[in-house]
C-alpha positions as CSV (number, residue, x, y, z in Angstrom):
1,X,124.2,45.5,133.6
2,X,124.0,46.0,130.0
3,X,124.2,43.0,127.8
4,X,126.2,43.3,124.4
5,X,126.0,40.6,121.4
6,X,129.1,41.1,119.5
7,X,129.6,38.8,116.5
8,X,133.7,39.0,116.3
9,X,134.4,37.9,112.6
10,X,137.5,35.1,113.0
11,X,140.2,35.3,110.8
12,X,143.0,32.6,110.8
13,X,147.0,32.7,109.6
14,X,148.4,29.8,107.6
15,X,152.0,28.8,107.1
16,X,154.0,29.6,103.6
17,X,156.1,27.2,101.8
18,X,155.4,23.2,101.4
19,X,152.2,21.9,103.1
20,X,150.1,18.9,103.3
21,X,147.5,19.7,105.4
22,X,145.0,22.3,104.3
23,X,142.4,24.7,105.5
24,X,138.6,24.8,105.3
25,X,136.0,26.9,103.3
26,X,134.5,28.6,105.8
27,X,135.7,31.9,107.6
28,X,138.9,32.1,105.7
29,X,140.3,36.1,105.4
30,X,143.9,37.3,104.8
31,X,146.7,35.3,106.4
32,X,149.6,37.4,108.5
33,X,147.0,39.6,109.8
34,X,147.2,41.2,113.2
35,X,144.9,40.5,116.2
36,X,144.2,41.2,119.4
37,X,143.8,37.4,120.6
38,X,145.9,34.7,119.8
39,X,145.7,30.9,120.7
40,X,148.3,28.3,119.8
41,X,148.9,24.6,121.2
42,X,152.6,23.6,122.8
43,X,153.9,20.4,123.3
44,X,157.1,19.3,125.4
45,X,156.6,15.3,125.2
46,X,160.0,14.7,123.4
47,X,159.6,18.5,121.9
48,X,160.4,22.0,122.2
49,X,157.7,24.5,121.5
50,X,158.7,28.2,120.6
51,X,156.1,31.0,120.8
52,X,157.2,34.3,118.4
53,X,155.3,37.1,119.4
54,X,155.4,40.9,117.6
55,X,153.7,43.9,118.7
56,X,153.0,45.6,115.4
57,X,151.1,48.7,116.8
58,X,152.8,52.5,117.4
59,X,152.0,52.0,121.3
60,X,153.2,49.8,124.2
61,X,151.4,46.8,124.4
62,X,150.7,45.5,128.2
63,X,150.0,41.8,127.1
64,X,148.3,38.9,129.1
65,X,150.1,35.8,128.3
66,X,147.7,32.7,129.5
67,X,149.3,28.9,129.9
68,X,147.0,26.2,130.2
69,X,148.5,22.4,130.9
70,X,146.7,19.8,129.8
71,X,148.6,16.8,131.4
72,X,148.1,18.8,134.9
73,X,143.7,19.4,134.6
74,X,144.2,22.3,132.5
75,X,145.9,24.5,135.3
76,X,146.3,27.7,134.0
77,X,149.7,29.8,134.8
78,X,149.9,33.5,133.5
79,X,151.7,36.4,133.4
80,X,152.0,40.2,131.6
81,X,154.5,41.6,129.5
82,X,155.3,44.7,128.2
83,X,155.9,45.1,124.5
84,X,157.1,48.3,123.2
85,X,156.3,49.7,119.5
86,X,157.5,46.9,116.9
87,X,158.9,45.0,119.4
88,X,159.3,41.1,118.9
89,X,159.9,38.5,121.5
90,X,160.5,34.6,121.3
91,X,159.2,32.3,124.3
92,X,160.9,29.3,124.8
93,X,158.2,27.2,126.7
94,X,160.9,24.9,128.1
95,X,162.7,28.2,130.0
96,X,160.3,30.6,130.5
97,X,161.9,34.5,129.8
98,X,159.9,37.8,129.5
99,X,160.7,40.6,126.9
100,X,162.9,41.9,128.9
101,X,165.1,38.7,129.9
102,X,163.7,38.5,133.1
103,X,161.9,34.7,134.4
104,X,158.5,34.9,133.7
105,X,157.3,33.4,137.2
106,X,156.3,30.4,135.1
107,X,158.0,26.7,134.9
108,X,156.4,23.6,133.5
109,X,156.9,20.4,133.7
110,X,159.4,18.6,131.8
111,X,156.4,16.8,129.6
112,X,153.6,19.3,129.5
113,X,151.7,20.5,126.7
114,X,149.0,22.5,126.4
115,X,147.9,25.7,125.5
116,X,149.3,29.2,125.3
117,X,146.6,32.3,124.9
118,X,147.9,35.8,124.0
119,X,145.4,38.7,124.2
120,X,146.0,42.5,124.2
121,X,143.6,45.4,125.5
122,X,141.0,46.1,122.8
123,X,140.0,49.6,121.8
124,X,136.5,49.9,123.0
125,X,133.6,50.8,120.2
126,X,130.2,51.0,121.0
127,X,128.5,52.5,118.0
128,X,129.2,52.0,114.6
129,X,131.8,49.2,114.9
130,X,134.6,50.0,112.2
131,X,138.0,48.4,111.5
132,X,140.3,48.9,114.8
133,X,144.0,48.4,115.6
134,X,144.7,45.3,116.5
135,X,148.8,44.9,117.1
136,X,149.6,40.8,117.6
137,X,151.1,38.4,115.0
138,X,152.9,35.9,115.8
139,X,154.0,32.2,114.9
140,X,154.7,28.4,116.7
141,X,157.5,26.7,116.4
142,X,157.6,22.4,117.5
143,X,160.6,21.0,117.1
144,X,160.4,17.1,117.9
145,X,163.4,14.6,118.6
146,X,162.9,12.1,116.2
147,X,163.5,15.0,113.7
148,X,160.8,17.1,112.4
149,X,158.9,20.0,112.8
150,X,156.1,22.0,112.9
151,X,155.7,25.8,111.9
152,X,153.2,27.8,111.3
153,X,151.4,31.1,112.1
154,X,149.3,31.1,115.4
155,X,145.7,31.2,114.7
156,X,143.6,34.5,115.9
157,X,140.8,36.5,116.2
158,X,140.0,39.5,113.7
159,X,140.8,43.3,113.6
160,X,137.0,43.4,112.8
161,X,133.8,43.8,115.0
162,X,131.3,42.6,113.0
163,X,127.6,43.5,112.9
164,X,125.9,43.0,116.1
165,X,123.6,39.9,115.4
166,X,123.7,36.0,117.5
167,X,125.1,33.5,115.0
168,X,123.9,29.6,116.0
169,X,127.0,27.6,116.0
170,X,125.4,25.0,114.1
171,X,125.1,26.3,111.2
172,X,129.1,26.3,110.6
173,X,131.8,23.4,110.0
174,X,135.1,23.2,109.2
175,X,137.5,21.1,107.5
176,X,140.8,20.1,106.7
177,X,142.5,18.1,103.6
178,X,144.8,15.4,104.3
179,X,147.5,12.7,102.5
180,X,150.5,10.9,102.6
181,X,153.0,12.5,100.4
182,X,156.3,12.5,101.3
183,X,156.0,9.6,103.7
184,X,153.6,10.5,105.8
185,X,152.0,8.5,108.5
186,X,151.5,10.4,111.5
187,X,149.3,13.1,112.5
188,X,148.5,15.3,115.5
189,X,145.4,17.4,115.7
190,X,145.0,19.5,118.3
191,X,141.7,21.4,119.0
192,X,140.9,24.3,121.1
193,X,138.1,25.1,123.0
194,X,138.0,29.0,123.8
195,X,136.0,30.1,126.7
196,X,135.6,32.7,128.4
197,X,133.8,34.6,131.4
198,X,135.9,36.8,132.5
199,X,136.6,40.6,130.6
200,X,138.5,43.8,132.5
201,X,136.5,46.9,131.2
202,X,138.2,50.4,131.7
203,X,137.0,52.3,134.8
204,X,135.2,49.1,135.8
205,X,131.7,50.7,135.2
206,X,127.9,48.9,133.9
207,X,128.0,51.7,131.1
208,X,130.9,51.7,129.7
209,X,130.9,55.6,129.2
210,X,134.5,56.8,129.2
211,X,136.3,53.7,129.0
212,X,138.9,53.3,126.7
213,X,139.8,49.5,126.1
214,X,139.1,46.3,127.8
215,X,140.8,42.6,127.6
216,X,139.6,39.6,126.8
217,X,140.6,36.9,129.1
218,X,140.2,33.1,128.2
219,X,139.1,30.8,131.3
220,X,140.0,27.7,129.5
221,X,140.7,25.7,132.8
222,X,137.1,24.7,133.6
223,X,136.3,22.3,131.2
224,X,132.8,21.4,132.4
225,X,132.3,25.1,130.3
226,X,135.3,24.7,127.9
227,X,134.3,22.0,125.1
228,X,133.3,21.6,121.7
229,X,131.4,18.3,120.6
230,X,131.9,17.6,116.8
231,X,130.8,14.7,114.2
232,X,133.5,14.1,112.5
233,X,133.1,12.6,108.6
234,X,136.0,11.6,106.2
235,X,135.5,12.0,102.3
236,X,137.8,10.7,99.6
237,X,138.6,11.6,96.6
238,X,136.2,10.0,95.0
239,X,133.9,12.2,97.0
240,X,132.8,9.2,99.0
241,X,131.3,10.3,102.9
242,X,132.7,7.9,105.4
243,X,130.7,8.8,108.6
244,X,133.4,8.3,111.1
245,X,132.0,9.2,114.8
246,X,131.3,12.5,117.5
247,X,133.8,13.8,119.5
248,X,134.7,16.3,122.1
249,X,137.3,18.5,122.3
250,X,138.6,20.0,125.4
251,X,141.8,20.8,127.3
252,X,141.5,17.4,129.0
253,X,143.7,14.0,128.5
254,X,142.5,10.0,129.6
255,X,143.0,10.9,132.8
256,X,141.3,13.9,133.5
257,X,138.9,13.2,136.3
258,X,135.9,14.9,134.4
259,X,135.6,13.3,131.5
260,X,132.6,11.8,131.8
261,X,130.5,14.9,132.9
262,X,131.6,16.5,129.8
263,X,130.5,13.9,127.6
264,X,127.1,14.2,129.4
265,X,127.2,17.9,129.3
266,X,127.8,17.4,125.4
267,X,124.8,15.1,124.7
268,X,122.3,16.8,126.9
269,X,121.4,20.3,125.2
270,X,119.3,21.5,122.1
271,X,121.4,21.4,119.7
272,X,122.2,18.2,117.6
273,X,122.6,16.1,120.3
274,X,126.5,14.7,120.7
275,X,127.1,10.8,121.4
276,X,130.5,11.5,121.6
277,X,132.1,8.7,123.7
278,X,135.6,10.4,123.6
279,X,137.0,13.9,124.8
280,X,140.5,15.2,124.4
281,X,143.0,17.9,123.6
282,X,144.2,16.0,120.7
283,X,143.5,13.0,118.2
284,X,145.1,11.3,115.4
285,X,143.1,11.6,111.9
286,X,142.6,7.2,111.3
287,X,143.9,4.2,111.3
288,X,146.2,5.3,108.2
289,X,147.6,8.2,109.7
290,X,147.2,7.8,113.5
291,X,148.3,10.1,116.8
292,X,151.8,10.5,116.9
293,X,151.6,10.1,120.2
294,X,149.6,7.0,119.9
295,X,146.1,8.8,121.3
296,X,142.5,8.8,119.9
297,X,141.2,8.8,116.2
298,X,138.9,11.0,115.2
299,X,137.9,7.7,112.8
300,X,138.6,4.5,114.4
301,X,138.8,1.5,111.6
302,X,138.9,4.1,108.7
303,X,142.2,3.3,106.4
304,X,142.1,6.3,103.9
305,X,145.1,7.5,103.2
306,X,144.2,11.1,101.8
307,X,140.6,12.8,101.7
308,X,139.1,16.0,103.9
309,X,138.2,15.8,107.0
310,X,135.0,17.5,108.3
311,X,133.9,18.7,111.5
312,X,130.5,19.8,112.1
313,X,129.7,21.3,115.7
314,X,127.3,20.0,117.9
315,X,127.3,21.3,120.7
316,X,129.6,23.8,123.2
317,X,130.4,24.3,126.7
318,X,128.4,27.0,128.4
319,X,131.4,29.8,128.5
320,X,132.8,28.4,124.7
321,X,132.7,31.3,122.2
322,X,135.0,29.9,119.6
323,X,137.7,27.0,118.6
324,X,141.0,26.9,117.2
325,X,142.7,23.9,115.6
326,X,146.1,22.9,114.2
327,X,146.9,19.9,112.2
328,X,150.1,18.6,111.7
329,X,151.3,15.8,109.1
330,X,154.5,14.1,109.6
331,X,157.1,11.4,108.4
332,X,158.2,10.6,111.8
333,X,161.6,11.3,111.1
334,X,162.5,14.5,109.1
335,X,159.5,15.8,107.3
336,X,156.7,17.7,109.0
337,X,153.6,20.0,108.8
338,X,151.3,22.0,110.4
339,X,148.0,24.2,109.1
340,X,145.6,26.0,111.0
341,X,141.5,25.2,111.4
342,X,138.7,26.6,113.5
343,X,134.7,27.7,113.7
344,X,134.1,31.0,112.9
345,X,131.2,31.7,115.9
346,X,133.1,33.9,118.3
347,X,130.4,35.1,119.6
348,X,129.6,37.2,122.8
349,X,125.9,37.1,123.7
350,X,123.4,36.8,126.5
351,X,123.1,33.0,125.9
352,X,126.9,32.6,126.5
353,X,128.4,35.6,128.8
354,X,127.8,38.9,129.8
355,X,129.4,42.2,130.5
């Protein structure tokens, strides 16, 4: 079987308007751009989450529409739908309905939250990678009852196959700027793990000769192979490092059976070895601005009220090629935010997957 490495260069959209949280240095391209992979948290703990999707290509678009819940071990529930040229559909993840009005096979339960991942089949290029047509954009919408909200543009992959070369995920972080204008005291952080092991190629062929697209399909529900182990740091604006502690995140909550083998799994390969003692879907930033839903800190005992936050990878699951994340800021009553975050290693390779 041949074995491609396919660096995919990750772009990211960001929201317009008013915004306290902010985005990273690294990785950063054009926001609004289309993609052909889109991955966006949902939460319906006291919320409704809204997923706007738009088919900006001249051609139908057969999409797979992947719906991972955390609370329930990271099940995953999917479906297709057919968008024609320019066509636009909202999903209300409370009630289900496909483009054409129709139930989409799908109902969760009343508190879920999760995970929704959007991909579309990929024109398939071999030689001489160039720019491609990639048709999705779309946007999230959380709406929560004590009165704010969160909007912003769902995070993606690029239109762009990069060079083929393996990229070591250490050698990338991220971060994200913080404070507490306008009254804010809560946060919710969300981070996504995207794995995969599983990709439909054309006529189903080793060579790929002939074949016209493929899809990229996450498999985000075994999360022994789904994780990303950070070490998180906080610095002021004084430029002060606070060394805060490592972390996992994965598409698991405190009751998630497997906790503990990830957090071996995360300490236990080459890379800087993770002493994470936590994994989750989500965290609070500190002590100053904690979890709205009263879950873990990324820095427990840390009171600073606006800085950056920084996340340096440590290590990955086996099938993890790339992570999103979304930050939201609120006031816990009328005032909220959200921003967008991830690695840029979405990577394909012989070490992680093969096709």
């Amino acid at each position: 079987m041949r074995i491609l490495t396919l660096l995919l260069l990750i772009t990211l959209f960001t929201p317009a308007g008013i915004s306290f949280a902010g985005l990273g240095p690294i990785g950063l391209a054009e926001t609004d751009n289309s993609s052909f992979l889109l991955a966006a948290p949902f939460d319906l703990r006291d919320r409704e989450s809204y997923i706007q999707l738009t088919n900006i290509d001249s051609t139908s678009q057969n999409l797979h529409i992947q719906i991972y819940n955390v609370g329930n071990l990271c099940n995953e529930n999917n479906f297709f739908d057919l968008y024609t040229p320019n066509d636009t559909h909202v999903y209300n993840l409370r009630d289900i309905l496909t483009n054409d009005g129709s139930p989409s096979g799908v109902v969760l339960p009343e508190d879920a939250y999760g995970i929704v991942f959007i991909s579309a089949p990929i024109p398939f290029l071999v030689i001489d990678p160039e720019f491609i047509t990639t048709p999705l954009i779309g946007n999230i919408r959380m709406i929560d009852s004590s009165g704010y909200e969160y909007r912003t543009n769902i995070a993606s992959t690029p239109s762009f196959f990069g060079q083929i070369i393996p990229i070591n995920i250490e050698q990338f972080f991220n971060t994200f700027n913080f404070n507490s204008e306008a009254g804010i005291v809560l946060s919710d952080v969300f981070g996504i793990a995207l794995s995969s092991d599983r990709f439909a190629i054309g006529d189903d062929d080793d060579d790929f000769i002939g074949d016209e697209t493929f899809t990229f399909e996450a498999t985000l529900d075994n999360v022994l192979e789904s994780f990303v182990a950070v070490d998180v740091d906080i610095i002021n604006n004084n430029e002060v490092l606070f060394s805060c502690r490592d972390v996992v995140f994965s598409c698991v909550d405190e009751n998630n059976p497997l906790i503990e083998e990830i957090l071996v799994l995360a300490g236990s390969e080459t890379l800087a070895r993770s002493s994470a003692s936590v994994a989750r879907f989500e965290y609070g930033i500190n002590e100053a601005i904690p979890n709205s839903k009263g879950g873990e800190l990324l820095c427990p005992g840390n009171i600073i009220s606006e800085g950056v936050v920084v996340l340096t990878p440590e290590n990955r699951g086996e099938n993890t090629v790339g992570f999103y994340g979304y930050i939201g800021l609120n006031n816990g009553n009328g005032r909220g935010s959200m921003d967008t975050m991830f690695f840029p290693a979405l990577i394909f390779s012989e070490e992680i997957g093969q096709f």
